[in-house]
N, CA and C atoms as an extended XYZ file, in Angstrom:
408
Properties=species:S:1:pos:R:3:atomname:S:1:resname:S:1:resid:I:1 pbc="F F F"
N         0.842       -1.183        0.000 N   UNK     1
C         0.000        0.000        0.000 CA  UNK     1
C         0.879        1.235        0.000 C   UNK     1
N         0.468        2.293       -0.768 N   UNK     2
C         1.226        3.544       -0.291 CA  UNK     2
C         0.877        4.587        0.233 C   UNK     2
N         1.673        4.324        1.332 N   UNK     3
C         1.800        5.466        2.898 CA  UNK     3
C         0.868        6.897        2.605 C   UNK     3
N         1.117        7.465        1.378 N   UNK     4
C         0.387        8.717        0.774 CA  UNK     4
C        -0.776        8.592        0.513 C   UNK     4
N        -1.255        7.452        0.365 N   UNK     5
C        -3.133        7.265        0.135 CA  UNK     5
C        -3.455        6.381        1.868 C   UNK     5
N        -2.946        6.941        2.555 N   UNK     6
C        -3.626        6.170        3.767 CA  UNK     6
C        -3.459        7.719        4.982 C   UNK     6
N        -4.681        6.975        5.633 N   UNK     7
C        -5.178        7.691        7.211 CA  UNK     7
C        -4.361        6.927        8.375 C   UNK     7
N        -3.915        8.259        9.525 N   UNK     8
C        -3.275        8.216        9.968 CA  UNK     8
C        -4.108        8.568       11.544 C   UNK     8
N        -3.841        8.079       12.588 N   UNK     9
C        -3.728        8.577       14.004 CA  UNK     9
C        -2.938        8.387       14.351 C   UNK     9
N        -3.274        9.763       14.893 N   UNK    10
C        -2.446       10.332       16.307 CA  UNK    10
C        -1.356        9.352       16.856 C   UNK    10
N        -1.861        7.837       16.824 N   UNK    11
C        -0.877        7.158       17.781 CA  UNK    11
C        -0.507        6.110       17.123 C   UNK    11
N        -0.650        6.674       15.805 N   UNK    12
C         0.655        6.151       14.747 CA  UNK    12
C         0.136        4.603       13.624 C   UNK    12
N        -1.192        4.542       14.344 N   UNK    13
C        -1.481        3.223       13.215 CA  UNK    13
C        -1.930        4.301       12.234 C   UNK    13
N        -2.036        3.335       10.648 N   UNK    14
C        -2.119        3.843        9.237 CA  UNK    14
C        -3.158        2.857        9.297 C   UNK    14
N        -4.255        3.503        8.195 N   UNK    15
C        -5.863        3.017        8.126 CA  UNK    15
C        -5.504        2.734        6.604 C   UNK    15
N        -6.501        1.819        5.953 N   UNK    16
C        -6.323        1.622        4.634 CA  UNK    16
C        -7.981        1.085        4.494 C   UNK    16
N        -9.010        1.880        3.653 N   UNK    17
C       -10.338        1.730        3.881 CA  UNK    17
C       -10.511        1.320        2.519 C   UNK    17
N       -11.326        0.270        2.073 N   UNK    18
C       -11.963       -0.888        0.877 CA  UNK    18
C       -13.460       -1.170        1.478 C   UNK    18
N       -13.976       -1.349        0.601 N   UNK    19
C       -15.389       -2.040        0.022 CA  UNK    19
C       -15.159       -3.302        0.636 C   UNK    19
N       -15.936       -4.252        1.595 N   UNK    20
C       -15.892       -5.699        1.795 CA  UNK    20
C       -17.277       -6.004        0.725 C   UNK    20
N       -17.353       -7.380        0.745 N   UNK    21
C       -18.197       -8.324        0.026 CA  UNK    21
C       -19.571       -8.201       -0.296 C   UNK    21
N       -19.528       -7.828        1.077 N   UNK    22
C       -21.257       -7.173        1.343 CA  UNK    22
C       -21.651       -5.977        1.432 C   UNK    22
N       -20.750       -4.745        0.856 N   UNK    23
C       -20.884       -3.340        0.498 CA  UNK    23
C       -20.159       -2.405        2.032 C   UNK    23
N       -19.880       -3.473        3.143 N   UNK    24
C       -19.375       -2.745        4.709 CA  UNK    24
C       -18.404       -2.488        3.938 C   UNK    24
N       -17.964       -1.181        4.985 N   UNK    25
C       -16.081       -0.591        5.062 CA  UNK    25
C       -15.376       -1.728        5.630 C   UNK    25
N       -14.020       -1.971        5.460 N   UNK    26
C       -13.322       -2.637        5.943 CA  UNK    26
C       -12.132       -1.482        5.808 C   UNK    26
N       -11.502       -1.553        7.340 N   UNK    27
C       -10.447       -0.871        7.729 CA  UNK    27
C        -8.962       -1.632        7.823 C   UNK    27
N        -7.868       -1.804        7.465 N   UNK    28
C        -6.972       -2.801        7.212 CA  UNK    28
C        -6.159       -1.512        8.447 C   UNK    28
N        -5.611       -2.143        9.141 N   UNK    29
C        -4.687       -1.528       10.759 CA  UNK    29
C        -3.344       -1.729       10.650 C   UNK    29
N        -2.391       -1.350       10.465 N   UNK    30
C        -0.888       -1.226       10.858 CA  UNK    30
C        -0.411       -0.070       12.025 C   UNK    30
N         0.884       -0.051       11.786 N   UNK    31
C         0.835        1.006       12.207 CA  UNK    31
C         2.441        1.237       11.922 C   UNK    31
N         2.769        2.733       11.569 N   UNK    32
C         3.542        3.608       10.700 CA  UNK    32
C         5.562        3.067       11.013 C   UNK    32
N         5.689        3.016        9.565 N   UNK    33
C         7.459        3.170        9.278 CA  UNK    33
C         7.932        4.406       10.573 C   UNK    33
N         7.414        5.077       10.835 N   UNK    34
C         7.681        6.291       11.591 CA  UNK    34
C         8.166        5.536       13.067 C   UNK    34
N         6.663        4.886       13.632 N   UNK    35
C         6.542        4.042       14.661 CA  UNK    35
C         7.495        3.327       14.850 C   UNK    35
N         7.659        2.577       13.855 N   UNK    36
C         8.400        1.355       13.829 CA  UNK    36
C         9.977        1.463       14.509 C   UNK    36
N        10.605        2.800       13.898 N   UNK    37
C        12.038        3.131       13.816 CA  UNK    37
C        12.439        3.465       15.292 C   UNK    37
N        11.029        4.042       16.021 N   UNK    38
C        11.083        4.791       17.300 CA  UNK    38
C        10.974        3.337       18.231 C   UNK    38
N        10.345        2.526       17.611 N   UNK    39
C        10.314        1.313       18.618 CA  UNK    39
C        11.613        0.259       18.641 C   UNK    39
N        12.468        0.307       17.332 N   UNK    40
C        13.425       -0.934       17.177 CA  UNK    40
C        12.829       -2.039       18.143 C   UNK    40
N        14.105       -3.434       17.402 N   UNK    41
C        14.142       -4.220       18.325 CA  UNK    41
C        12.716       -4.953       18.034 C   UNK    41
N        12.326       -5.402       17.627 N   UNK    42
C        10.190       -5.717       18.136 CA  UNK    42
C        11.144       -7.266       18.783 C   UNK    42
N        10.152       -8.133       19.567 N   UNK    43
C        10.321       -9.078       20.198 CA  UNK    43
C         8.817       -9.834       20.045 C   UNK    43
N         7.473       -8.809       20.470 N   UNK    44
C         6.439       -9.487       20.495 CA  UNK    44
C         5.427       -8.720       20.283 C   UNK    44
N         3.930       -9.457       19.904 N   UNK    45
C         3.100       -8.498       19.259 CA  UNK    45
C         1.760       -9.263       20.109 C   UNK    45
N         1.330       -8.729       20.392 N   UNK    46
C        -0.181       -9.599       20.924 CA  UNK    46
C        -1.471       -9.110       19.936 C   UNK    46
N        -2.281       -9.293       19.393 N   UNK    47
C        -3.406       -9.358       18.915 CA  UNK    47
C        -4.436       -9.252       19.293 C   UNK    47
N        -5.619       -9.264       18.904 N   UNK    48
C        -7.095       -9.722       19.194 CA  UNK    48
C        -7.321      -11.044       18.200 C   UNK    48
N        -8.236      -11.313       18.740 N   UNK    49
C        -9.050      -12.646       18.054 CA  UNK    49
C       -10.037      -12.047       16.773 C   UNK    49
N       -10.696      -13.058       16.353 N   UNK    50
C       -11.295      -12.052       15.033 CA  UNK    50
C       -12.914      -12.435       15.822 C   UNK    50
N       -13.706      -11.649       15.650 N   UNK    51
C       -15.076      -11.560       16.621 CA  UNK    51
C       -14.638      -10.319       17.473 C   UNK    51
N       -13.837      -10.118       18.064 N   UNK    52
C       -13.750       -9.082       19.221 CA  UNK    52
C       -14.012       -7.332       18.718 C   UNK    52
N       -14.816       -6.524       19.605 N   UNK    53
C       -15.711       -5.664       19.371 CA  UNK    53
C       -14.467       -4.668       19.942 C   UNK    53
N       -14.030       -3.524       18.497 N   UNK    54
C       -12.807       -2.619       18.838 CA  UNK    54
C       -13.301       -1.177       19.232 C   UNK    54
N       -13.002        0.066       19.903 N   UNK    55
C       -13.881        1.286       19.456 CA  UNK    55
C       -12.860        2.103       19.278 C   UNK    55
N       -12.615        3.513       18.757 N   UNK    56
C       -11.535        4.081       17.799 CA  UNK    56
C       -11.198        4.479       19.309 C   UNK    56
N        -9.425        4.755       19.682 N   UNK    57
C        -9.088        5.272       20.440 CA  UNK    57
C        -9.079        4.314       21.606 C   UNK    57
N        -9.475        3.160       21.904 N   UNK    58
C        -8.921        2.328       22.608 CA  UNK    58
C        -8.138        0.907       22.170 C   UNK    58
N        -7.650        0.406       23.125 N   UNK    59
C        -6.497       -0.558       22.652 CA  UNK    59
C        -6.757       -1.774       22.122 C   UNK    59
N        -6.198       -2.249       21.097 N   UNK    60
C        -6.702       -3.514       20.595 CA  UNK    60
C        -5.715       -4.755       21.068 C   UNK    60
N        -4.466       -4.126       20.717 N   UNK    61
C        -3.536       -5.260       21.130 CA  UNK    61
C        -2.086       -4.913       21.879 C   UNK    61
N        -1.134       -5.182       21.691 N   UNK    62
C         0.194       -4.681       22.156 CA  UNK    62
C         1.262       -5.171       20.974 C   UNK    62
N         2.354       -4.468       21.423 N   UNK    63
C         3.292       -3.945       20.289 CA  UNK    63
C         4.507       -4.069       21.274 C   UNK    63
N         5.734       -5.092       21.521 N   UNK    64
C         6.630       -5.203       22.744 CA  UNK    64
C         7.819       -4.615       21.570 C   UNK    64
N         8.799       -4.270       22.419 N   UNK    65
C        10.052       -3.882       21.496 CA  UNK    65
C        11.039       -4.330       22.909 C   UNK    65
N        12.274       -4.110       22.837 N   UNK    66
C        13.182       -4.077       23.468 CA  UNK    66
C        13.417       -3.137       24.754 C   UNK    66
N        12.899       -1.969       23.932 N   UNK    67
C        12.738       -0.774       25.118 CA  UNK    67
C        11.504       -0.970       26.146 C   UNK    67
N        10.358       -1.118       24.964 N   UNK    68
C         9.138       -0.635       26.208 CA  UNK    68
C         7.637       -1.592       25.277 C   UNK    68
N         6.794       -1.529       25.877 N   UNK    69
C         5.289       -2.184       25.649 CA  UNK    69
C         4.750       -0.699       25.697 C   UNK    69
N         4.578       -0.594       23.802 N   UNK    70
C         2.970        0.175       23.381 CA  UNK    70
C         1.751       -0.630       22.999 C   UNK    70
N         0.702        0.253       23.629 N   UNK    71
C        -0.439       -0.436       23.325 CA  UNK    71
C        -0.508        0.060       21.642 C   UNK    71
N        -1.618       -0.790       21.040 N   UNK    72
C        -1.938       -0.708       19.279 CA  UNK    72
C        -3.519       -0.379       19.403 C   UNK    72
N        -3.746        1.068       19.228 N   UNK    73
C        -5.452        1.167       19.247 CA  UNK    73
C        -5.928        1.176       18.295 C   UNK    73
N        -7.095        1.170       18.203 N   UNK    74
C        -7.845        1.085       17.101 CA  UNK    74
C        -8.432        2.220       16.621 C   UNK    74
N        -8.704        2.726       15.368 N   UNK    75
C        -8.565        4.009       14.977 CA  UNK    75
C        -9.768        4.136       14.550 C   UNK    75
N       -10.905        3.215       14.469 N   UNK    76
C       -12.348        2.928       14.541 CA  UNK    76
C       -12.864        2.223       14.743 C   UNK    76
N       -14.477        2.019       15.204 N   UNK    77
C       -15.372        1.343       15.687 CA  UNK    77
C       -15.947       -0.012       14.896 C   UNK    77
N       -15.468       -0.951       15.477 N   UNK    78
C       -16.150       -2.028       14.543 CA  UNK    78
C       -15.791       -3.676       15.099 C   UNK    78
N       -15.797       -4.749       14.261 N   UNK    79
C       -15.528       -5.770       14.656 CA  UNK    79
C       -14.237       -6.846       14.188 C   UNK    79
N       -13.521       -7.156       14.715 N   UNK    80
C       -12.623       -7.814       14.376 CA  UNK    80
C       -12.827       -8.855       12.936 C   UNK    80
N       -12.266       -8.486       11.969 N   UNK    81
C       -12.799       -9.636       10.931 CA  UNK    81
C       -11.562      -10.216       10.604 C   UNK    81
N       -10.498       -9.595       10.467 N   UNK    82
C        -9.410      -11.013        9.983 CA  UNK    82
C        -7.669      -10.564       10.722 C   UNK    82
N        -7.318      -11.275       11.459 N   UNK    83
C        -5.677      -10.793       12.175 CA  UNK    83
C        -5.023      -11.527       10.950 C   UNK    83
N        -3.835      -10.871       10.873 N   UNK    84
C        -2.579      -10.987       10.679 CA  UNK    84
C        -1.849      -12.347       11.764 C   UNK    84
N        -2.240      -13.540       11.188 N   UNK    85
C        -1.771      -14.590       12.220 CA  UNK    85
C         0.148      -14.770       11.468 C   UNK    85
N         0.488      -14.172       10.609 N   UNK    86
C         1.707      -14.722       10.047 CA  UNK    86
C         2.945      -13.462       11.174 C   UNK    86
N         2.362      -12.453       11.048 N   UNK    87
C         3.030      -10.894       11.749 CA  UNK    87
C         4.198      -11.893       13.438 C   UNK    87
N         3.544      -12.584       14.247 N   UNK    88
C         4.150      -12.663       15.505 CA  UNK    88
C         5.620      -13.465       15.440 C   UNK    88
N         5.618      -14.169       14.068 N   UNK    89
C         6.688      -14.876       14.105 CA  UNK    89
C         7.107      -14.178       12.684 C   UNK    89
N         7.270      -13.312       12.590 N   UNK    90
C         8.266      -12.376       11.214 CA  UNK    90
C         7.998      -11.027       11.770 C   UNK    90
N         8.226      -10.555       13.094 N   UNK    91
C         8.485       -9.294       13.329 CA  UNK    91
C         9.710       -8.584       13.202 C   UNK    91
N        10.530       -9.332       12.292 N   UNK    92
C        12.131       -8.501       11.992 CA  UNK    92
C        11.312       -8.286       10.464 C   UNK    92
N        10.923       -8.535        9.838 N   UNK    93
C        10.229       -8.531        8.265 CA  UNK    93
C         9.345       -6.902        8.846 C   UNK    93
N         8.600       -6.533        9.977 N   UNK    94
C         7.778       -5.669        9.854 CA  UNK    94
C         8.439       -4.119        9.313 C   UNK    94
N         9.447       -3.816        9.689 N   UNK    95
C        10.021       -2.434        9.398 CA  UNK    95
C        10.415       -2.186        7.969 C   UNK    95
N        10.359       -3.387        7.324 N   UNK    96
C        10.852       -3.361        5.968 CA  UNK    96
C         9.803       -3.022        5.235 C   UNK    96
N         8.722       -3.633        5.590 N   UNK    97
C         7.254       -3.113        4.694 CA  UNK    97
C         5.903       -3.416        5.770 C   UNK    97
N         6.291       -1.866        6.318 N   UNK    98
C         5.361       -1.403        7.434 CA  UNK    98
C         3.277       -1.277        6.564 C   UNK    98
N         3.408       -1.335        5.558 N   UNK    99
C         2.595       -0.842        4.949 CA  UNK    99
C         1.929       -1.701        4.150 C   UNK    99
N         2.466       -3.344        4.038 N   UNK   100
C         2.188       -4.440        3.175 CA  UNK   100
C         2.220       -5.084        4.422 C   UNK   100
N         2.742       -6.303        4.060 N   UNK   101
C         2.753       -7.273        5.242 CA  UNK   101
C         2.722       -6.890        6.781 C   UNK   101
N         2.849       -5.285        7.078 N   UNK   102
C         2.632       -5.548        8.166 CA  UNK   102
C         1.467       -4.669        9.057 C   UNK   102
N         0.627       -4.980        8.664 N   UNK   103
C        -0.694       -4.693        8.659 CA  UNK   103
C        -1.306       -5.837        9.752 C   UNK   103
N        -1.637       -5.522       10.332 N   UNK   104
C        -2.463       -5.997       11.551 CA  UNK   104
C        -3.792       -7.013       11.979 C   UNK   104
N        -4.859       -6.062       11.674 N   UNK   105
C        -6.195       -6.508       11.587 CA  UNK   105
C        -7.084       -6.146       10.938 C   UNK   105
N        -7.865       -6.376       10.428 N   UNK   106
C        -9.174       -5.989        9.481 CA  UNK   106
C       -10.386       -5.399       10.228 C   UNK   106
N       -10.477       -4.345       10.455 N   UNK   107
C       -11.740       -4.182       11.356 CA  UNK   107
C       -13.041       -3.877        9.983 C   UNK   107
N       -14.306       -4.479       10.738 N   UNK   108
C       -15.457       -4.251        9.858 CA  UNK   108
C       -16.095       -3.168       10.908 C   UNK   108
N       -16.058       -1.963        9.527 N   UNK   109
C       -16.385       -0.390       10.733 CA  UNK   109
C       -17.849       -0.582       10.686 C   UNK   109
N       -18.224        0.078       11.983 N   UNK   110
C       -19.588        0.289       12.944 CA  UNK   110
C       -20.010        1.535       12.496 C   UNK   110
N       -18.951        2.430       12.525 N   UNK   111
C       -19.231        3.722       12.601 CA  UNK   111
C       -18.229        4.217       12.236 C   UNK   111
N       -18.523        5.347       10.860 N   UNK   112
C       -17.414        5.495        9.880 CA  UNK   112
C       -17.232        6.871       10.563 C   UNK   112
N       -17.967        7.579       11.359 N   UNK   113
C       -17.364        9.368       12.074 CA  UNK   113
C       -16.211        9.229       12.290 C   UNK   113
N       -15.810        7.705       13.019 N   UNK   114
C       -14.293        7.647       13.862 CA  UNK   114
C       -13.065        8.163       12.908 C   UNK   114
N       -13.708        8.129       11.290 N   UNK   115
C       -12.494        8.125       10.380 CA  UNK   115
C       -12.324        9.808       10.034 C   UNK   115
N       -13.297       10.569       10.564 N   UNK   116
C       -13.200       11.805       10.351 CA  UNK   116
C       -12.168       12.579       11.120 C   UNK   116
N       -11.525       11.684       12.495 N   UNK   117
C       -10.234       12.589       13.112 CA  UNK   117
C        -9.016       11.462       13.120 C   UNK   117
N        -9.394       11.028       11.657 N   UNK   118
C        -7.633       10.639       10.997 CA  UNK   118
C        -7.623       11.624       10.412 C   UNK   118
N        -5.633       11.561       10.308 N   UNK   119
C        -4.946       12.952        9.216 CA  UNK   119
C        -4.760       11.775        8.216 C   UNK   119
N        -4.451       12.710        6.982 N   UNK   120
C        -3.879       12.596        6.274 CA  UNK   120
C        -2.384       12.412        6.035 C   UNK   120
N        -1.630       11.935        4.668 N   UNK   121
C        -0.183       11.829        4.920 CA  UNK   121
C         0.503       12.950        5.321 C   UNK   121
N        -0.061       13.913        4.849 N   UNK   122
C         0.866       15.143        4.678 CA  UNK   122
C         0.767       15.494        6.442 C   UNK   122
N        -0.449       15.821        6.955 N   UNK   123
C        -0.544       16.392        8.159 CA  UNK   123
C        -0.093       15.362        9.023 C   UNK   123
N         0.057       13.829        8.891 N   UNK   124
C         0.714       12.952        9.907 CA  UNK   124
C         2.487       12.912        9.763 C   UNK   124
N         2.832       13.594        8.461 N   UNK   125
C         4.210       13.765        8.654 CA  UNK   125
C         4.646       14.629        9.231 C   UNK   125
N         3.612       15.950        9.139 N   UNK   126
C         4.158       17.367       10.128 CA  UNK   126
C         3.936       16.690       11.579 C   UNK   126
N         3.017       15.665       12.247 N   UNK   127
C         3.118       15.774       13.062 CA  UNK   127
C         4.259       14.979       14.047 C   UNK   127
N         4.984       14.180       12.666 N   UNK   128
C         6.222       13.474       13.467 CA  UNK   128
C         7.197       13.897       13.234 C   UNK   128
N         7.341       15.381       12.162 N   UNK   129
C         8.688       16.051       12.346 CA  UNK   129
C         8.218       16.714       13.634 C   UNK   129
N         7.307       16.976       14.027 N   UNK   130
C         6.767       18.291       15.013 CA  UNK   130
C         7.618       17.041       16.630 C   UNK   130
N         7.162       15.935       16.597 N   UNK   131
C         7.475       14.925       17.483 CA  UNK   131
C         8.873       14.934       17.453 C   UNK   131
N         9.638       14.979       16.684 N   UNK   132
C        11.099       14.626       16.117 CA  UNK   132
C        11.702       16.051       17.051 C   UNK   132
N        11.523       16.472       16.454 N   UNK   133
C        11.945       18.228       16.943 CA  UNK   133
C        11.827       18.530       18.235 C   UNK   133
N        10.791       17.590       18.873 N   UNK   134
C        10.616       17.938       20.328 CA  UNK   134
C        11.375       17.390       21.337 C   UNK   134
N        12.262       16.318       20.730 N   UNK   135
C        12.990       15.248       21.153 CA  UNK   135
C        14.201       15.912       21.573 C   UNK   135
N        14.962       17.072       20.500 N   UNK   136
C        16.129       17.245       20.446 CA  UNK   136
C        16.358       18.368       20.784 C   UNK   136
């Protein structure tokens, strides 16, 4: 997928929104090359199950690195429809193609408002030079 046609939150997962089968949104979940670099190291990833009920802005799964345990929220409202079961055992593969293979979960959205306070590429890059800058 490319990074420039995808929605972004605040806390760094990238949204990628398609048509499912039966006319629902389907939301495809990663979360950002940006992320990734700040986390090195990954070790472990925890998931959800597919059935489990997500809402935008709370946590779906965890994200372990070397340094520290971030939670992975969900950036809208809906239901778990398909994990990434290959991701827990090829987490050295994720930084290489944050945006293909390493994509997360499929949520089937409830409620498409949640997608109205994602940015865009442009405004999610100002906001990690803005992050970058604050560092140093």
């Amino acid at each position: 997928m490319n990074p420039q046609q995808l929605l972004y939150a605040k806390t760094h997962e990238w949204v990628h929104v398609a048509g499912g089968p039966a006319g629902e949104k389907i939301a495809t979940v990663g979360i950002s090359g940006f992320a990734l670099e700040a986390l090195t190291d990954l070790v472990f990833v925890d998931l959800p199950a597919v059935g489990k009920q997500v809402e935008a802005g709370q946590p779906f799964g965890e994200i372990e690195s070397v340094k520290a345990v971030s939670d992975l929220y969900s950036p809208v409202d809906g239901e778990i429809v398909e994990v990434n079961h290959d991701l827990p055992d090829n987490l050295e593969k994720l930084p290489d193609d944050p945006y293909g293979l390493g994509w997360f979960v499929k949520i089937k959205i409830s409620d498409e408002s949640g997608l109205a306070g994602l940015m865009d590429h442009a405004t999610y890059r100002k906001q990690c030079e803005e992050e970058t800058a604050g560092e140093g």
